[in-house]
N, C-alpha and C positions, 0 to 999 in steps of 0.2 A: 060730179065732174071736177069743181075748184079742188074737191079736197084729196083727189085723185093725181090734179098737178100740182098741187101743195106737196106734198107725198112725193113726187117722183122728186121736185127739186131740192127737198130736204136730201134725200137721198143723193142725191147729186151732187150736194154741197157736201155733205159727211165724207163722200168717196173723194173729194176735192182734198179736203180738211187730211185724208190720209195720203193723198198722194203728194202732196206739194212736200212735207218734209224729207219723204222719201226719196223723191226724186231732186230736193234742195241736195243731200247729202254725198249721193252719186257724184252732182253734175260737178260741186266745189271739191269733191277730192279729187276731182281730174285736172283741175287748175294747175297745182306745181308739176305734173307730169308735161303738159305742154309749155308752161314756163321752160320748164329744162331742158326741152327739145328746142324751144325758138332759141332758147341764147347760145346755141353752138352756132347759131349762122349770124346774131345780134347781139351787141352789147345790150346792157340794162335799159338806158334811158331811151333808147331809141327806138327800142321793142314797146317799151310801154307807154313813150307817148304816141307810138301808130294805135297801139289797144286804144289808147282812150281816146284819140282822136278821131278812131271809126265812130265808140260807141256812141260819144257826143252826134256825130250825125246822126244816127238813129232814130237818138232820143230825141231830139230837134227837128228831125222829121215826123216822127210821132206825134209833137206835142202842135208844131203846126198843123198836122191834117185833122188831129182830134181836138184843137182850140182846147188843152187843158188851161190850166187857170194856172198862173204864177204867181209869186210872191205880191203881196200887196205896198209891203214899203221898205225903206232900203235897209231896216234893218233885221228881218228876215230874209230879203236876199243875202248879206252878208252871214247872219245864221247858217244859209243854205250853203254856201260857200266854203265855210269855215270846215262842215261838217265834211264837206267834198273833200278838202286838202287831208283830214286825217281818214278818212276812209277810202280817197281812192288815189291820193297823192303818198300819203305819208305810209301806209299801209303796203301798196304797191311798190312805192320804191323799196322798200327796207326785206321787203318779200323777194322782190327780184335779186337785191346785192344778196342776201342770204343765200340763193342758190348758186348766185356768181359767185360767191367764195366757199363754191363745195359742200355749203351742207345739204346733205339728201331731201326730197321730198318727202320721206317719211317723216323724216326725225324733226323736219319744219313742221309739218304737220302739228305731231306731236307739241314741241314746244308752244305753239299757237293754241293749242288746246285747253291753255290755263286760263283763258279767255274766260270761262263758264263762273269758274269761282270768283275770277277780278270783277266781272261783272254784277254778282250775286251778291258782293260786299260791298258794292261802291252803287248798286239801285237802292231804290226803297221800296219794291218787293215785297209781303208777305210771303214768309217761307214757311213752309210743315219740316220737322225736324225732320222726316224722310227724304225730304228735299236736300237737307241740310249734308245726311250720312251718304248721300249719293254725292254730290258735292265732292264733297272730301274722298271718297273712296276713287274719283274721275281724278281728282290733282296726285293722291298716292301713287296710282298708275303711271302720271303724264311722271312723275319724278323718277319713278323705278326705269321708266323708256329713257331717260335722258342721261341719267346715272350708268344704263349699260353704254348710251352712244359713247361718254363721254370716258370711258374705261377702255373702248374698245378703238380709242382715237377719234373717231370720224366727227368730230367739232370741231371748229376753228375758231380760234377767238372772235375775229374778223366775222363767220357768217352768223354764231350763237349771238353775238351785240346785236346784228342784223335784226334777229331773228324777234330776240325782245324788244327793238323799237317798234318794229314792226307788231308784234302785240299789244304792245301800249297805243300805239294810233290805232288800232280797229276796237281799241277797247272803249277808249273818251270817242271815237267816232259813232258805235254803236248806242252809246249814251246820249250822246248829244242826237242822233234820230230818232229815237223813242218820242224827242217833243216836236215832228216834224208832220203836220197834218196836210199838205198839199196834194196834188194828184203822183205818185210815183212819175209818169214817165217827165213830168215836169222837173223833181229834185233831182232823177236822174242824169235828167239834161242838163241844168244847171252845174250840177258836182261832177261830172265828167267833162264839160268842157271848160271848169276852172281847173281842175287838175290838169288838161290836156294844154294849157296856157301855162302854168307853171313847168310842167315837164320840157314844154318847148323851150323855156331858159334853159336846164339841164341838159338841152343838145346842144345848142348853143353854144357851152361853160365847157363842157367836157366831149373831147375827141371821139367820138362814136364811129365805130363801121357796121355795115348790114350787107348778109349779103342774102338776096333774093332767091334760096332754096324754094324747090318744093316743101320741104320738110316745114322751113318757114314759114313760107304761106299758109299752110294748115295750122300750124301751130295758133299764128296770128288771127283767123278766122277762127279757130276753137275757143280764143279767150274773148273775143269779142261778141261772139254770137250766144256760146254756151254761159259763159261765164256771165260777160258781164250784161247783155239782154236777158240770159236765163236764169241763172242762179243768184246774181246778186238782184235782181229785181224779184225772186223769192223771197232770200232774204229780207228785205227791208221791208216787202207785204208783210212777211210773219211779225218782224219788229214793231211795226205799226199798230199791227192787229194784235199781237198776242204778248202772255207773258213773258217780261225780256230773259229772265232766268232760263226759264225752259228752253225759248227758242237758241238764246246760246249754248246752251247747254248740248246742240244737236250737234258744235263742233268737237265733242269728246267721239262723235262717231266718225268724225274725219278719218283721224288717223290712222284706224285701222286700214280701212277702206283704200285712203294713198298708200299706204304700205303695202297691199297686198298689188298694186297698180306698180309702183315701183318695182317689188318682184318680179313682176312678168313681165316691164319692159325693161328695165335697167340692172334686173338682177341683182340688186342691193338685200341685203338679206339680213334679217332680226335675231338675236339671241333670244333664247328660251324666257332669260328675265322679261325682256321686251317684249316677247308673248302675253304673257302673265302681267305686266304693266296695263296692255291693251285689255284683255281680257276683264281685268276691275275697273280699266274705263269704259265700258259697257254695262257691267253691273250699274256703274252709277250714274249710267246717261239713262236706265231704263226706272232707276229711282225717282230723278228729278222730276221725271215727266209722266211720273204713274198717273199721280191725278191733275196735271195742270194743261194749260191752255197755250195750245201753239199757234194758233190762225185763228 
């Protein structure tokens, strides 16, 4: 009988272990599609501090009903903090002006996808040269996609800047979580309501209008409930629990996935190179993680 429910829960866990990247993958390339819908009715700053101002309730509600544990002294709190401002302050804002000044949710994507090798260079990881040749075959892609955006116009100085600050904060953020052992919905709570306090200067500072769509409302409830309840609290399990290579490494499959999203709501469409860019970012997202550890 034990070895019977041994047995099922292994199985359980296994089915777990495939579903959470799969469905990590889904949930974040849907991100820039309802980013780009909310800000036709909201500026930047005031779209994203209602996002992170819900999720902090959440999370704070959470962590009150389930008494998680908090940081034990003030300079893990500030750890935890710090790590908030580049992953959900620094990250977020430099993601929003990107789309505010026009570049597409694909081609963001895309750019953000370099993410795997900054990472892969700047951990101390154990890597298999298989690791290594996928690696590099996911950054040739991300450069051939960005080489055709950038031929075919659709960069703007203003949102490609964006777009790399924006990958450098989720890059040193992602890094700096790797050494973050508390219960999730606690750092959660934590780092979305210091970024939700930061962003609240940013309305503040800069003239914001909002105007209260349907369209918005869903937008706004897609990032907070999908996103940042669901996917980013995938994320940072996977980070926690697993290889940080591999599991960044699952952003090289973003961008297909918003590009094809982008297609069929906003009709943005890829050149053939940019096929064939995404296409070797696949090969080398299925490299990385031939034999490594996600969850």
């Amino acid at each position: 009988m034990k070895h019977a429910i041994g047995a099922a829960h292994h199985q359980k866990t296994e089915l777990t272990k495939k579903i959470i990247p799969g469905a990590f993958i889904l949930m974040w390339s849907s991100g820039a599609i309802f980013v780009e819908l909310g800000l036709r009715y909201a500026d930047p700053f005031i779209f994203l501090f209602l996002r992170l101002l819900l999720s902090a309730f959440i999370f704070w509600g959470v962590v009150l009903y389930m008494k998680t544990e908090l940081p034990a002294t003030w300079r893990e709190w500030g750890y935890v903090l710090f790590t908030g401002i580049c992953m959900q302050a620094g990250y977020q804002i430099f993601y929003f002006l990107a789309l505010d000044n026009h570049l597409s949710p694909g081609v963001l994507a895309i750019l953000l996808g370099a993410q795997p090798i900054i990472t892969a260079i700047a951990s101390k990881n154990h890597r298999q040269p298989l690791q290594w040749i996928g690696l590099f075959f996911g950054i040739i892609g991300l450069m051939l996609v960005v080489a055709d955006s950038i031929l075919i116009s659709t960069v703007t100085i203003a949102g490609l800047a964006s777009a790399l600050l924006s990958l450098f904060s989720i890059t040193i953020g992602t890094l700096l979580q790797k050494n973050i052992q508390i219960s999730q919905p606690s750092n959660l709570a934590i780092q979305y309501g210091g970024a939700a306090l930061l962003l609240f200067l940013f309305v503040l500072l800069f003239d914001q209008s909002l105007n209260w769509a349907p369209l918005f409302a869903v937008s706004l409830g897609w990032m907070v409930l999908v996103i940042s309840a669901g996917a980013t609290f995938m994320f940072y399990h996977m980070v926690q629990k697993g290889n940080l290579t591999n599991v960044t490494s699952l952003l090289y499959a973003v961008p297909p996935v918003t590009a094809v999203f982008d297609y069929l709501i906003f009709g943005h469409r890829l050149e053939m190179i940019s096929i064939l860019g995404m296409m070797l970012i696949m090969i080398g997202l299925f490299l990385v993680n031939k034999e490594g550890r996600l969850v």
